[in-house]
C-alpha positions in Angstrom: -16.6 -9.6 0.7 -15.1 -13.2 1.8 -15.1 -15.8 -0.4 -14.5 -19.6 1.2 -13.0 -22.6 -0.6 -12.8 -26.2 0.7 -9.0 -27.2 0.2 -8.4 -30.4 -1.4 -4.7 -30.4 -0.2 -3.3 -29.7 3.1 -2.1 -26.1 3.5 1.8 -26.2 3.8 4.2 -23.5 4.6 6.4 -22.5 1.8 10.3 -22.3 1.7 9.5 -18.9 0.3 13.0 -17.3 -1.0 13.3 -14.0 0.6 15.8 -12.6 -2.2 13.2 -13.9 -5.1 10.0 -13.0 -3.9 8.7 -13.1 -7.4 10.2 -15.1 -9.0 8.9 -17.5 -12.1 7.8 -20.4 -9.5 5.7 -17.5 -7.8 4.8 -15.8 -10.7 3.5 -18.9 -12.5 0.5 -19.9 -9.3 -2.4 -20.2 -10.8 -6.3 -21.0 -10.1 -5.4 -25.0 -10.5 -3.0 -24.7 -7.2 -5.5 -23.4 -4.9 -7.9 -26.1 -6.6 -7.3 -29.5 -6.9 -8.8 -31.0 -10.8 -10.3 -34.2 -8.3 -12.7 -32.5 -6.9 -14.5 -31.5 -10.5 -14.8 -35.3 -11.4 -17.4 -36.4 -8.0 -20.3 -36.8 -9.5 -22.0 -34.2 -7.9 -22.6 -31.0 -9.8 -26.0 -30.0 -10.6 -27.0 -28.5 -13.9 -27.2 -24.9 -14.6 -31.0 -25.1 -15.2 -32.7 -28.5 -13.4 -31.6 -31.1 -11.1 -29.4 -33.3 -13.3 -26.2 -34.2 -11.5 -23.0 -35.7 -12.8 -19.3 -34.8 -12.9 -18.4 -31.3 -14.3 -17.8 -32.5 -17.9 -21.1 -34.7 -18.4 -23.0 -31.6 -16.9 -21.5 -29.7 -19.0 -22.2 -31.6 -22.1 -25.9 -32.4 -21.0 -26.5 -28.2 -20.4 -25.5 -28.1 -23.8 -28.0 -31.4 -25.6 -30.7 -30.4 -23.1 -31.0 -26.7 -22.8 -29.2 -25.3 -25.9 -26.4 -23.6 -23.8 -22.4 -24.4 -23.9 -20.8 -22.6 -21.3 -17.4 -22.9 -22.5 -18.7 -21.6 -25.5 -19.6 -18.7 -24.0 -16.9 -18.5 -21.9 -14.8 -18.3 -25.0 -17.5 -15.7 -26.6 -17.4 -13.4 -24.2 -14.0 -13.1 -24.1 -14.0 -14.4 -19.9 -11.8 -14.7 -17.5 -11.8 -16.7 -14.1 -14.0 -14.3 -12.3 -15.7 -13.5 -15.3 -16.8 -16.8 -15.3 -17.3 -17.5 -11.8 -19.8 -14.5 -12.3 -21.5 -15.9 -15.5 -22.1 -19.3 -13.1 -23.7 -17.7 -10.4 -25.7 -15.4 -12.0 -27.4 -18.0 -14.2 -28.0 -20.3 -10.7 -29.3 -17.5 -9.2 -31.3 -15.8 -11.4 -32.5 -19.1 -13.7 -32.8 -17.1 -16.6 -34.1 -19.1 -20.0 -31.2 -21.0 -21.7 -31.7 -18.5 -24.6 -31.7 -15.5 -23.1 -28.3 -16.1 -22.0 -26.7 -16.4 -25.2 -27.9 -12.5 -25.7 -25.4 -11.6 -23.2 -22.9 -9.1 -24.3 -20.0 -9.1 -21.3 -20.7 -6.1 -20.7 -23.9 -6.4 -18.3 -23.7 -5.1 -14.6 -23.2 -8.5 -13.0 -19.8 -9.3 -14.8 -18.2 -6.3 -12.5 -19.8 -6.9 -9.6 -18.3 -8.6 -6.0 -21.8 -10.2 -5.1 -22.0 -12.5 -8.0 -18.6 -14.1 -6.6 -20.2 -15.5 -3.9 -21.0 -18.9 -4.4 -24.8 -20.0 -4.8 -24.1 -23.4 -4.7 -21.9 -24.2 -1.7 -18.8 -26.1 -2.4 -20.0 -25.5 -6.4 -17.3 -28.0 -8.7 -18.5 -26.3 -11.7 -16.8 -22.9 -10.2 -13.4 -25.1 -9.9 -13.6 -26.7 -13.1 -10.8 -25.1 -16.1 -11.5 -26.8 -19.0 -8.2 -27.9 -20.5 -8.4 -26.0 -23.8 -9.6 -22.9 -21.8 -6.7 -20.0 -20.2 -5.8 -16.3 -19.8 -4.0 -16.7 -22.2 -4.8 -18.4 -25.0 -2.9 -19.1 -28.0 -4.7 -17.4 -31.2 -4.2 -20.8 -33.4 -6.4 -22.4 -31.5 -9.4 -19.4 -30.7 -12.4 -19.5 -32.3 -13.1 -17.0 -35.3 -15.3 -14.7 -33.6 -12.5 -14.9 -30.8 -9.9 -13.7 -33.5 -11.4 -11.2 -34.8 -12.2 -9.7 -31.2 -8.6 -10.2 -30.1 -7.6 -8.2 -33.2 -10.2 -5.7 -32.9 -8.8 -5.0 -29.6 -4.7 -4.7 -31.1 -6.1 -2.5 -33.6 -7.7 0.0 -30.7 -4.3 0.0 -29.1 -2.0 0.5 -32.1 -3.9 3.3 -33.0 -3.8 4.5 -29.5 0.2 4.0 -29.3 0.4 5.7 -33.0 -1.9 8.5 -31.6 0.9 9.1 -28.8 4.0 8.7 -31.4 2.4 11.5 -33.3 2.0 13.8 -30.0 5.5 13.1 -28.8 6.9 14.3 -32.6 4.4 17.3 -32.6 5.9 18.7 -29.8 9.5 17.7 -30.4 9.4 19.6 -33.4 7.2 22.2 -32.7 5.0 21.0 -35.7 1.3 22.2 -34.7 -1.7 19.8 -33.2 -3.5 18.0 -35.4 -7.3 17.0 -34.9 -7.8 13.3 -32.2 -9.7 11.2 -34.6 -13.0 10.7 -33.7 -14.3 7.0 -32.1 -11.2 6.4 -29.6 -12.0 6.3 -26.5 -9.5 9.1 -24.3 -6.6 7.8 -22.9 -7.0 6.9 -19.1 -5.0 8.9 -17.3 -3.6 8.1 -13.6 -0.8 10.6 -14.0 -2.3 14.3 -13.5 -4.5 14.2 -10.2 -1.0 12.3 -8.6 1.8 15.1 -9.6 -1.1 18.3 -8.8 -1.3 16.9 -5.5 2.6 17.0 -4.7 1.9 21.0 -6.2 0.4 21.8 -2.6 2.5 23.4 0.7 0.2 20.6 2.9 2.1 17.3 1.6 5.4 18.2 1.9 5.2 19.6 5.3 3.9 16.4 6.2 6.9 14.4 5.1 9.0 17.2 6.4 7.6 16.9 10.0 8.0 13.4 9.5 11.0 12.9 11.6 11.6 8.9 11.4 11.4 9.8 7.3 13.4 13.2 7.2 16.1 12.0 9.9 17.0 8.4 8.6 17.4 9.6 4.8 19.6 12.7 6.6 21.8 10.4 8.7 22.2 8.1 5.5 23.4 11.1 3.3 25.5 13.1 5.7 26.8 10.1 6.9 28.5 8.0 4.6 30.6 10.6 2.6 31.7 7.4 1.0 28.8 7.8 -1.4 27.8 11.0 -1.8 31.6 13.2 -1.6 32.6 14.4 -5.3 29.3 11.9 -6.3 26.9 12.9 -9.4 23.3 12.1 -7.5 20.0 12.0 -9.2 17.0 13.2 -6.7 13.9 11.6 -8.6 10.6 13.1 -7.4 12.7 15.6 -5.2 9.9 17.8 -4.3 11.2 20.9 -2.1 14.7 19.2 -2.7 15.4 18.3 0.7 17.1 15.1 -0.4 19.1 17.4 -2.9 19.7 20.0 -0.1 21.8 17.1 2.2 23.4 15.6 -0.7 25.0 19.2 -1.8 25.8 19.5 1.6 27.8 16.0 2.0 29.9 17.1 -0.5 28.2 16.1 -3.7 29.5 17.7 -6.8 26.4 17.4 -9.1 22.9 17.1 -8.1 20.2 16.7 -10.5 16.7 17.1 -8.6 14.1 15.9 -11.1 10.0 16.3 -10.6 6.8 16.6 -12.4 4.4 18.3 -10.2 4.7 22.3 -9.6 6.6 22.2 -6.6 9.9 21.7 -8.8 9.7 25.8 -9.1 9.6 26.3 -5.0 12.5 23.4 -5.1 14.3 25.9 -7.4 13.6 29.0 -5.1 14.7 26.9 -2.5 18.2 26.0 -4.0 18.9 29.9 -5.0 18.3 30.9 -1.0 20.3 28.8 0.3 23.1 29.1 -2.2 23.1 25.8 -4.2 22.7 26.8 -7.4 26.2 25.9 -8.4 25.7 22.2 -7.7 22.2 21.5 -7.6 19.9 21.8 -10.6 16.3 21.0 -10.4 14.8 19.2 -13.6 10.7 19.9 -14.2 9.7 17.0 -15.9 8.7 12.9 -15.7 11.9 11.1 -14.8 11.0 9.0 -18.0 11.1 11.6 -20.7 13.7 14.1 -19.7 17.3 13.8 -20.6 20.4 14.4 -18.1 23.1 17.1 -19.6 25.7 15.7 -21.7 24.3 11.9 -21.3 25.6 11.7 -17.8 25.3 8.8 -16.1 24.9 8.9 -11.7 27.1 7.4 -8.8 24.1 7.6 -6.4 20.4 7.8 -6.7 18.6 9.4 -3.7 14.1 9.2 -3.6 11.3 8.5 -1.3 9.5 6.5 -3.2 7.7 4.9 -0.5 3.6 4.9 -0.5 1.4 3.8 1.2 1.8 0.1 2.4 5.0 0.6 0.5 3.8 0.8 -3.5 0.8 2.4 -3.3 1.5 5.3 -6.0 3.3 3.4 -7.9 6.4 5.8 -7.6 9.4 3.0 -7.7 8.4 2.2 -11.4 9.6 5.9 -12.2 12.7 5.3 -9.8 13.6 1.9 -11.7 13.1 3.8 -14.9 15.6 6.0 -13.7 17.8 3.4 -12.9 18.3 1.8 -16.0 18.3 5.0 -18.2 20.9 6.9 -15.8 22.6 4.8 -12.9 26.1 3.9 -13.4 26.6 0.2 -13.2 28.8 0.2 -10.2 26.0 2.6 -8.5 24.2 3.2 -5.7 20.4 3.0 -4.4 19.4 5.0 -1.9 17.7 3.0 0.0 18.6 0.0 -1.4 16.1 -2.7 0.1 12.7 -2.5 1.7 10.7 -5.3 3.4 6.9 -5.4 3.4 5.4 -6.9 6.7 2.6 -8.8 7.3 0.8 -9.7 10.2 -2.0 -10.3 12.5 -3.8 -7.7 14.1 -6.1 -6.3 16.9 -7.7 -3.6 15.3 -10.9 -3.1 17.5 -10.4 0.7 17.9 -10.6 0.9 14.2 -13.4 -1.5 13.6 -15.3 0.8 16.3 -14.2 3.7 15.3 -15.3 3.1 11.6 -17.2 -0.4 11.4 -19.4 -0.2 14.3 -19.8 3.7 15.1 -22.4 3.2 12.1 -24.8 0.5 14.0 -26.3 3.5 16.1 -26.3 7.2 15.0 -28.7 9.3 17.6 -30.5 6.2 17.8 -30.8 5.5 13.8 -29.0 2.4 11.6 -26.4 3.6 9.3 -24.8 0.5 9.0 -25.0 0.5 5.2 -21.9 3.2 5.4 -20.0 0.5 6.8 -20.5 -2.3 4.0 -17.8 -0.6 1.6 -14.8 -0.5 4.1 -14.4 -4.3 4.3 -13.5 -3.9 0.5 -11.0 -1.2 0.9 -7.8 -1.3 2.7 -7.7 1.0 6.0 -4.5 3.5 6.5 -4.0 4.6 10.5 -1.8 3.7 13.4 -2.1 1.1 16.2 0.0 0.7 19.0 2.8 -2.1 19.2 0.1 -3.8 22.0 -2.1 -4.3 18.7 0.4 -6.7 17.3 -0.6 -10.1 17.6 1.9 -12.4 15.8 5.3 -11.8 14.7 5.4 -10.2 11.4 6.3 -12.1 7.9 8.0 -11.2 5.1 5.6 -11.3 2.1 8.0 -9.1 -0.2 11.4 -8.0 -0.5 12.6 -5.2 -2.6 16.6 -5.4 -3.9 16.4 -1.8 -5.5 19.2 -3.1 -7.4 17.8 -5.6 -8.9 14.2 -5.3 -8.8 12.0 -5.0 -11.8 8.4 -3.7 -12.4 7.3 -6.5 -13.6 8.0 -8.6 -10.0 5.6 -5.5 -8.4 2.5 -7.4 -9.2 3.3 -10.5 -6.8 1.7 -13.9 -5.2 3.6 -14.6 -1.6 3.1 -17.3 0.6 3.4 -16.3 4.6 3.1 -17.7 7.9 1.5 -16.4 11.1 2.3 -17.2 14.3 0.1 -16.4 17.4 1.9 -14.2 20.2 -0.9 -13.6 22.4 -0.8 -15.7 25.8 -4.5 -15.6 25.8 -7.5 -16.3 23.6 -7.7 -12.9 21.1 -9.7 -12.2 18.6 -8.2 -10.9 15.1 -9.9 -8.4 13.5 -7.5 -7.6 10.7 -4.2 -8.3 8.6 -2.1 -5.6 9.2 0.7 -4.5 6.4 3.7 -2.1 7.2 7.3 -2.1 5.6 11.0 -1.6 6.7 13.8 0.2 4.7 17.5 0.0 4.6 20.3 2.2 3.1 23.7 0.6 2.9 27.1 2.2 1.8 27.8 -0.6 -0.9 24.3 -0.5 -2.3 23.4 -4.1 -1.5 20.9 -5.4 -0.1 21.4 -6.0 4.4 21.7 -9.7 5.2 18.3 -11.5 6.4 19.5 -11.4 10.0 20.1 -7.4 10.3 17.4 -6.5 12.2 15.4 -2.8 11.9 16.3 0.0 13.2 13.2 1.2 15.4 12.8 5.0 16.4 11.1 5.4 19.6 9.7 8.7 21.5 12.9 10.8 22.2 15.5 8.9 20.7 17.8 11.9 19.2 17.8 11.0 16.1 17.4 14.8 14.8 20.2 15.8 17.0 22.5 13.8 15.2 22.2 15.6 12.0 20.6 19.3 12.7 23.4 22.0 12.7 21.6 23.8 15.7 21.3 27.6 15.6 22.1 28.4 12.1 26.0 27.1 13.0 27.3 24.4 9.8 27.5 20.6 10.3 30.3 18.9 12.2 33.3 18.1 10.1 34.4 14.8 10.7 38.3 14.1 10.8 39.3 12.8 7.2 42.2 10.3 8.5 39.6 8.5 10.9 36.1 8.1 8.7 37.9 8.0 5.3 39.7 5.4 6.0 37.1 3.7 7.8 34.3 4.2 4.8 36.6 4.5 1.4 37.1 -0.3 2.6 33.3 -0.2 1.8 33.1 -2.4 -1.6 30.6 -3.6 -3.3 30.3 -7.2 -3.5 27.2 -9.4 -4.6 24.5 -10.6 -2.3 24.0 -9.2 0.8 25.8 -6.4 2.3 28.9 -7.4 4.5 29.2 -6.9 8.4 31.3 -3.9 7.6 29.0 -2.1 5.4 27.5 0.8 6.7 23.9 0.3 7.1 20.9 2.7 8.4 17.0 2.2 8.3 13.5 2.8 9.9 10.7 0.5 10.4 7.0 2.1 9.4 5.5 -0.5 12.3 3.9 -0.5 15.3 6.6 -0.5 17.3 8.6 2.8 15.8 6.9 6.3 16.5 4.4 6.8 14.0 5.3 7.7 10.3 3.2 9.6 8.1 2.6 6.7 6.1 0.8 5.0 9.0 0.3 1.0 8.9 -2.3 -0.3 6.4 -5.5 -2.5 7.4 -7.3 -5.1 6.1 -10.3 -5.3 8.4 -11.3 -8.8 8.5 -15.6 -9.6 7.5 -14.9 -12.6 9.7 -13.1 -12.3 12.3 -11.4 -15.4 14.4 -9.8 -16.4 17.3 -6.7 -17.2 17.9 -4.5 -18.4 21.1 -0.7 -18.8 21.9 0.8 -20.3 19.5 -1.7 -20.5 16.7 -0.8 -20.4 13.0 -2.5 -18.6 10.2 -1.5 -19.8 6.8 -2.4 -18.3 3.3 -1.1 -16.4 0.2 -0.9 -12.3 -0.4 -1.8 -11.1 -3.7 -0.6 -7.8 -5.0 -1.0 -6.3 -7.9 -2.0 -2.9 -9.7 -5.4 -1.9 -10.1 -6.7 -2.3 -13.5 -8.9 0.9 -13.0 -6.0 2.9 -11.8 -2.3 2.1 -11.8 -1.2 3.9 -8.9 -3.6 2.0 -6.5 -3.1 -1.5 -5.5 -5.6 -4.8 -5.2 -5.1 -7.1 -2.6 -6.3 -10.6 -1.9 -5.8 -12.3 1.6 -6.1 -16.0 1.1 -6.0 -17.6 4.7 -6.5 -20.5 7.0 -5.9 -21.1 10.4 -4.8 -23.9 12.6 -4.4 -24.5 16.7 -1.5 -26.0 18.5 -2.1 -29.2 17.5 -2.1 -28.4 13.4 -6.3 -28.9 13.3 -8.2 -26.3 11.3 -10.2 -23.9 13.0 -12.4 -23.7 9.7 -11.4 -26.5 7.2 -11.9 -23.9 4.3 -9.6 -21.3 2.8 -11.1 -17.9 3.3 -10.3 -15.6 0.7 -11.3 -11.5 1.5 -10.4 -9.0 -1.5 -9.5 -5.1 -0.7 -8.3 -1.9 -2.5 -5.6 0.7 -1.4 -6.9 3.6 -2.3 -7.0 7.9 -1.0 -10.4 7.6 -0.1 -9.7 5.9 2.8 -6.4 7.4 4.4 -7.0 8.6 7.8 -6.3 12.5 7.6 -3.6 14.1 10.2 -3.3 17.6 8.4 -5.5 19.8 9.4 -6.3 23.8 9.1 -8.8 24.6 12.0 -9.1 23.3 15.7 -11.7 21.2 15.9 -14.7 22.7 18.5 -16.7 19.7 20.3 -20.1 20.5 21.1 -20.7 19.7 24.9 -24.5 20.6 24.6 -26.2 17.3 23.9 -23.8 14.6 26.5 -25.0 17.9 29.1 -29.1 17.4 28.3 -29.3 13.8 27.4 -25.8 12.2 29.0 -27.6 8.9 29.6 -28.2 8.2 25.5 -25.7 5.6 25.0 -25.4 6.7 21.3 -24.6 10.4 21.9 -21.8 9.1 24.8 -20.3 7.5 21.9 -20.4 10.2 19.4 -19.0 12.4 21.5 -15.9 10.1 22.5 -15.0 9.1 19.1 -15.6 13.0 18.2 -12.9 13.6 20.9 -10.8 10.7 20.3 -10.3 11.7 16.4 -9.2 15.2 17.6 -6.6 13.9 19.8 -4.8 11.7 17.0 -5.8 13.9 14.0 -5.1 17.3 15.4 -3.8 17.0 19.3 -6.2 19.6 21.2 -9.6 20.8 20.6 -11.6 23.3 22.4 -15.2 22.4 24.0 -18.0 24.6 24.1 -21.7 24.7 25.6 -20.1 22.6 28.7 -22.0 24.8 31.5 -18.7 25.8 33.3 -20.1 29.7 34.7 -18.0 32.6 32.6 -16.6 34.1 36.4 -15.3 30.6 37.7 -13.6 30.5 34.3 -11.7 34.2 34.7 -11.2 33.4 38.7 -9.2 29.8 37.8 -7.9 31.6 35.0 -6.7 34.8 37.1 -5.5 32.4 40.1 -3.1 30.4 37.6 -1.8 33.7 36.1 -0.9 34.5 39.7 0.6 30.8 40.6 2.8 31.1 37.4 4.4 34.7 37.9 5.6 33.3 41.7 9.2 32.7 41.9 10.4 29.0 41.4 10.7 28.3 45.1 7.7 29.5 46.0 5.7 27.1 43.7 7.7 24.8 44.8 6.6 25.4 48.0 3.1 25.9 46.7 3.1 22.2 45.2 4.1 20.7 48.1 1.7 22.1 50.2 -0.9 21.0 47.8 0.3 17.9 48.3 0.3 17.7 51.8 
């Protein structure tokens, strides 16, 4: 859903700090600087149960002598926060339930998780915008109420007995002392951790990233390149998977590699070390990066992973990496890659919107447009051309792997979006794609060093594939030693000298496995050259499930002349999650069904199911065969037969051939 808010002050473009993203100014934004406290003292709130109208605070106070019902009471009862109470509001104007039925609520009621009660009943409602001063997140406990306390504690209780629960797994099995019985009443622990690591267990994935050869060539150019980092090195490959990573390290002259992973694939990764002779200087670690321990204490030069989900942190996979960092990276070590940028933008995503919005309207005639409701919540994950951009892209997050800590992964990010379209266009979505870096010294590239883009058969394989079985090219040691061994590392930015190489997952770069991520818009606008969308990304982890990602889009836009299109912030709310990643493995050609476009060809609706139906073949799988199309069996064998003959000619004879058929 979209949510709108009439600004009380201007909408200005922040001097965001691209090297502190997240930092306390950031981290600090709050409900009161999206809402100014003026515009809760007008006088024209309305009760929560007749027509009385005041300022928030007499309202307040007369709901409470007249009707028997303090909101901020319950508020505090229920244990609210924000949205919680933004729900509690609209559900009471929009239900009108008795004042005393409402003080029987327990929190836990359907409306206090649900998206429609965030809607606003009352437009331009102050009573939504009003935080009473003694009212936050986070309270402090000295000043809670006692039924408060004793909830707060109830709840510290439940998780020490959780966390003493875990102590007392972690010793069982340390000591091989035997399982003892889960007390009864605890609710299980949630767990975000086994569905992620069985899914890396399967052949599917990891040809996938394999194949992926923007991924699988950058990281190889980076390793077998810059033997200033990785000759005689000690390398930790966290979540190494078949050991590819591993595989270039050891072969740019690493002396130790430790390839660490969870899922099941760590014993093909093993398999795969012993055929290729590796053993020696690779050894692959089963386990979480967090609980196993490195032989002898060692401590790394370099630390090699792919980390990189979906819109960058979907999967939450850097946490693990920055765990790994700080247990087992030497100080003066390396990152690999060592900065990423996510991208943000505006978008023309029609072919999506059609393909997934609007392909519901009409089904063989019949409205299924309920299936479409859901996808405006959740993020979208497929590729559009470079032609679908529509502004240039800003920076909404920088990564200094270095640096960086899990706690500046849940973020608030100002950006700025300037029109590039030379006529009138209509945006359909936010579009979110990042670019990664690898540098010799570690550091971060300066905010001038632009991507490197891959396009359509640029030889970037070539440059690091030993072709037909023969070993890699041995650079000269006087020349690249010399030139590589100057590479320090400084603080800030990486120098003009450092060695740098990177891929961008955008529009313009052939496509990655990890696509581009969508945020289809509910409201589309307008824009035209040189228009400027302003407004705020929110990221953070799901509270449901760690390794997915919530998103809020809070946006305005303006013309040429700095006048709002729509004088109210629009805020839209999405979810990165599987369930909506478009698919490109797949384990059958798909067979299209010619029979119905043959007997009813003038039905708009089965013209358009067929074209999507062949549209979705050509990205997901790249052929398809056709059947039922009407094509006679004999014309088939004659063209067939006739192109057998035309093939088996001698070159200058269908040369000759060709020409004639020109002529």
């Amino acid at each position: 859903m979209s949510i709108h808010f009439h600004p009380t002050d201007p909408i200005i473009e922040d001097d965001h700090d691209a090297n502190l993203p997240s930092s306390d100014e950031d981290e600090d934004e709050t409900w009161d600087d999206w809402i100014s406290d003026s515009s809760t003292q007008r006088g024209d709130c309305r009760s929560l149960f007749d027509n009385k109208t005041g300022n928030v605070e007499d309202i307040i106070a007369y709901d409470k002598a007249a009707h028997g019902f303090d909101l901020n009471e319950a508020c505090a009862r229920l244990s609210l926060d924000v949205h919680g109470r933004i729900r509690l509001i609209n559900f009471i104007r929009q239900t009108k339930p008795a004042p005393a039925n409402i003080t029987s609520l327990t929190g836990k009621e359907s409306f206090f998780t649900s998206d429609d009660f965030l809607r606003p009943v009352v437009e331009d409602d102050p009573m939504l915008r009003y935080q009473p001063d003694d009212w936050t997140d986070s309270e402090d406990e000295d000043s809670l109420s006692t039924d408060r306390r004793i909830r707060l504690l109830e709840q510290k209780l439940t998780e020490t007995k959780r966390d003493f629960q875990e102590y007392r797994k972690i010793v069982n099995q340390r000591f091989n002392l035997g399982q003892t019985a889960e007390p009864s009443g605890l609710p299980p622990k949630r767990d975000d951790d086994s569905h992620y690591f069985e899914s890396y267990g399967a052949n599917d994935i990891h040809a996938v990233m394999i194949q992926d050869k923007v991924r699988t060539s950058t990281y190889a150019r980076y390793i077998l390149g810059t033997p200033s980092v990785f000759e005689n090195a000690i390398v930790l490959d966290v979540g190494c998977g078949t050991g590819i990573l591993s595989l270039f390290a050891a072969r740019a002259g690493a002396r130790k590699v430790f390839a660490v992973d969870a899922s099941d694939i760590a014993m093909k990764a093993e398999k795969i070390v012993k055929a290729n002779d590796l053993d020696s200087v690779i050894t692959v670690i089963r386990g979480k990066v967090e609980d196993i321990q490195l032989p002898e204490g060692a401590k790394v030069d370099v630390i090699i992973s792919e980390w990189m989900g979906y819109a960058l942190l979907y999967e939450s996979m850097l946490d693990s990496v920055l765990v790994a960092r700080d247990r087992f990276l030497k100080l003066d070590g390396v990152m690999a890659p060592a900065h990423s940028k996510m991208m943000l933008g505006l978008c023309d995503a029609s072919e999506i919107v059609k393909d997934r919005i609007t392909f519901w309207n009409d089904v063989y005639g019949f409205d299924m447009s309920v299936m479409a409701e859901e996808l405006y919540h959740e993020a979208v994950i497929d590729v559009v051309g470079s032609h679908a951009m529509l502004s240039t892209p800003s920076v909404v997050k920088e990564l200094h792997l270095s640096s960086i800590t899990t706690r500046q992964l849940d973020f608030i990010s100002s950006f700025k979006l300037t029109s590039s379209v030379d006529r009138r266009t209509k945006v359909t979505a936010f579009i979110l794609y990042f670019d990664t870096f690898f540098t010799a010294s570690g550091n971060p590239v300066a905010s001038e060093k632009e991507v490197d883009v891959i396009q359509e058969n640029d030889a970037v394989v070539a440059e690091v594939w030993p072709l037909g079985g023969r070993p890699a090219p041995q650079r000269r040691m006087s020349q690249h030693h010399k030139k590589e061994k100057s590479v320090e590392k400084p603080a800030g930015d990486a120098t003009k000298t450092d060695v740098v190489t990177s891929f961008s997952t955008g529009p313009k770069s052939i496509p990655t496995h990890w696509k581009q991520t969508l945020f289809l818009l509910k409201e589309p606008f307008v824009v035209d050259e040189g228009y400027v969308v302003y407004g705020h990304f929110h990221c953070r982890k799901s509270v449901s499930n760690s390794r997915e990602i919530d998103v809020e889009i809070h946006y305005t836009v303006q013309d040429v002349e700095g006048q709002n299109e729509n004088p109210e912030v629009i805020v839209q709310m999405f979810k990165i999650q599987y369930a909506n990643i478009a698919q490109t493995s797949f384990k059958t050609i798909p067979i299209i069904d010619l029979s119905h476009i043959i007997s009813n060809g003038a039905d708009i609706s089965v013209r358009r199911t067929l074209a999507t139906e062949i549209r979705n073949a050509c990205i997901n799988v790249g052929f398809f065969y056709v059947a039922n199309h009407g094509v006679p069996q004999t014309l088939i064998e004659d063209f067939v037969s006739q192109s057998k003959e035309f093939f088996a000619l001698p070159l200058e004879s269908k040369l000759k051939e060709s020409l004639h058929l020109l002529l």
